[in-house]
DRENDO-407213 format. One record per residue (C-alpha): residue number from 1; x, y, z; residue in one letter. Coordinates in nm, 4 decimals. Each point is the difference from the previous one (the first is absolute). Layout:
residues N
+-----+----------+----------+----------+------+
! seq !     east !    north !       up ! type !
+-----+----------+----------+----------+------+
! NUM !        X !        Y !        Z !    A !
...
+-----+----------+----------+----------+------+
This chain:
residues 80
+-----+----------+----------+----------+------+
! seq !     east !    north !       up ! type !
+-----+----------+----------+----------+------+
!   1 !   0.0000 !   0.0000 !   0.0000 !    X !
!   2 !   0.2845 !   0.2660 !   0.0829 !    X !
!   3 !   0.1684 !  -0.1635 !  -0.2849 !    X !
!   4 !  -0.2649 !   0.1342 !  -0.1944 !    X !
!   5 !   0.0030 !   0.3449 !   0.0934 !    X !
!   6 !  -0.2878 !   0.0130 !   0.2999 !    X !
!   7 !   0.1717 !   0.2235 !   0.1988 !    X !
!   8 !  -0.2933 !   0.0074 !   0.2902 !    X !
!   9 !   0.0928 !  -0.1763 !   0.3410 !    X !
!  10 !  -0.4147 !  -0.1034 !   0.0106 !    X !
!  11 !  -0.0476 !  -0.0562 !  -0.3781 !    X !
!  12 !   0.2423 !  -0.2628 !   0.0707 !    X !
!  13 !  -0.1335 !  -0.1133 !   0.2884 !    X !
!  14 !  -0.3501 !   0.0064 !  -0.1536 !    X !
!  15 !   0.1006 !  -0.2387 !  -0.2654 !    X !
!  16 !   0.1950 !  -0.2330 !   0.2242 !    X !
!  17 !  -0.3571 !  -0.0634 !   0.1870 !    X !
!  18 !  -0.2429 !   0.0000 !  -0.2972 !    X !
!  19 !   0.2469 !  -0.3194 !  -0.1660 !    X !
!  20 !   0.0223 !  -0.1699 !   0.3541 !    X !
!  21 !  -0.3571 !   0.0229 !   0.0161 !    X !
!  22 !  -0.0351 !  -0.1629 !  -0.3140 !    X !
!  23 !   0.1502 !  -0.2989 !   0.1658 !    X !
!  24 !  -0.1828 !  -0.2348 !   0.1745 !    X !
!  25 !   0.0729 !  -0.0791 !   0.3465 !    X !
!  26 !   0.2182 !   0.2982 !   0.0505 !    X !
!  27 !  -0.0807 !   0.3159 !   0.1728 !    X !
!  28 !   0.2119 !   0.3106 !   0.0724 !    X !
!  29 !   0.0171 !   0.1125 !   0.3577 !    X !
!  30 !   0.2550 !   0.2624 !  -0.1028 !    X !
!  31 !   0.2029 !   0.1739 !  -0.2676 !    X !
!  32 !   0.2002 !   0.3184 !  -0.0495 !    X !
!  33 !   0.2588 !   0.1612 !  -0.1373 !    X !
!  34 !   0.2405 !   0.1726 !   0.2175 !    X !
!  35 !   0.3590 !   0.1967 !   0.0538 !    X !
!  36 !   0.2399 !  -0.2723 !   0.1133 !    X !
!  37 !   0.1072 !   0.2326 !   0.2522 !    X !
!  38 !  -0.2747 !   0.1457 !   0.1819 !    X !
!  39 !  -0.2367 !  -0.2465 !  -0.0781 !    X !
!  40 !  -0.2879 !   0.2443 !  -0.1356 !    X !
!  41 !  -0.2541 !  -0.0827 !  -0.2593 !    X !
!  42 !   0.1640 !   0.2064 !  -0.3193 !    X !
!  43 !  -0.2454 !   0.1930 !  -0.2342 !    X !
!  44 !   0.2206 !   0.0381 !  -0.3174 !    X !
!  45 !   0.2441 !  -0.2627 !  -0.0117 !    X !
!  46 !   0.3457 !   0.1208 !  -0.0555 !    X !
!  47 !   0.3405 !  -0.1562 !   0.0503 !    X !
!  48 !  -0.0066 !  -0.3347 !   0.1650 !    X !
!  49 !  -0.3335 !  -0.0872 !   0.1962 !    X !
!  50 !  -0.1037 !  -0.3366 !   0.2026 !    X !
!  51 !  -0.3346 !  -0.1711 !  -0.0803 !    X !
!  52 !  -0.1372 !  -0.1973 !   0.3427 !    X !
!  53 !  -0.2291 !  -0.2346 !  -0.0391 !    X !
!  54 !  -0.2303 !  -0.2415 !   0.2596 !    X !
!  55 !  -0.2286 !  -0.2654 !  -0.1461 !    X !
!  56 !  -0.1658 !  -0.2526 !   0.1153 !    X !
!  57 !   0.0342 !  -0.3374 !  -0.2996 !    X !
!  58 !  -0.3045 !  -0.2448 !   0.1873 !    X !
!  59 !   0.1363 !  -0.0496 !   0.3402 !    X !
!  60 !   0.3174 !   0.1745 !   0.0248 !    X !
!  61 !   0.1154 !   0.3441 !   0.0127 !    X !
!  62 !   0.2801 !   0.1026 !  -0.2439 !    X !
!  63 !   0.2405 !   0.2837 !   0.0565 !    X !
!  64 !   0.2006 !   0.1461 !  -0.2428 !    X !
!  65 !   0.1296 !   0.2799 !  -0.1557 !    X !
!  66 !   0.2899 !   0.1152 !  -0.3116 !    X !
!  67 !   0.2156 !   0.3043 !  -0.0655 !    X !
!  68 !  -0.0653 !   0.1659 !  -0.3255 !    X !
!  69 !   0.1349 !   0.2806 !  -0.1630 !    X !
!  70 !  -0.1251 !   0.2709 !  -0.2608 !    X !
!  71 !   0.2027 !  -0.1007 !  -0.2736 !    X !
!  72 !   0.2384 !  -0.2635 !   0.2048 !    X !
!  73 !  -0.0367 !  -0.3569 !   0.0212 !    X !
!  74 !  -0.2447 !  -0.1501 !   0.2587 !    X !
!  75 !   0.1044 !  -0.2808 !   0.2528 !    X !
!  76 !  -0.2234 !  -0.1838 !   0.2593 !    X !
!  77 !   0.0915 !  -0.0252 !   0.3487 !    X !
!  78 !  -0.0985 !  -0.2666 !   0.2198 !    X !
!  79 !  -0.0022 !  -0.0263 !   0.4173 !    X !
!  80 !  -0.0439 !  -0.3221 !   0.1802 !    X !
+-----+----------+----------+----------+------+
């Protein structure tokens, strides 16, 4: 989605609900797009940002989340 020029911190979180909700058996419980350093939901994406996500796949809860960049190469992060 940033890939693709939406610049929005809630346009993308918008569209990371609407296609999880297209998936049955999983719903969100939370997702934004914030500065890596404070934390902070961003409105206009600039730089490198974190997407945070909680779901809940049947039964269990997933937690994830993955550094991406305005024009730099994304990478997922994981914590155990």
């Amino acid at each position: 989605m940033i890939e693709w020029g939406l610049r929005r911190g809630s346009g993308v979180v918008g569209k990371i609900k609407r296609r999880l909700r297209q998936t049955p058996g999983v719903r969100v419980e939370y997702a934004a797009v914030v500065d890596p350093k404070t934390l902070e939901p961003v409105v206009r994406i600039r730089g490198t940002v974190w997407i945070l996500l909680a779901a809940w796949v049947g039964g269990v809860r997933l937690i994830d989340g993955c550094e991406v960049g305005s024009g730099a190469r994304s990478k997922t992060w994981h914590r155990t």
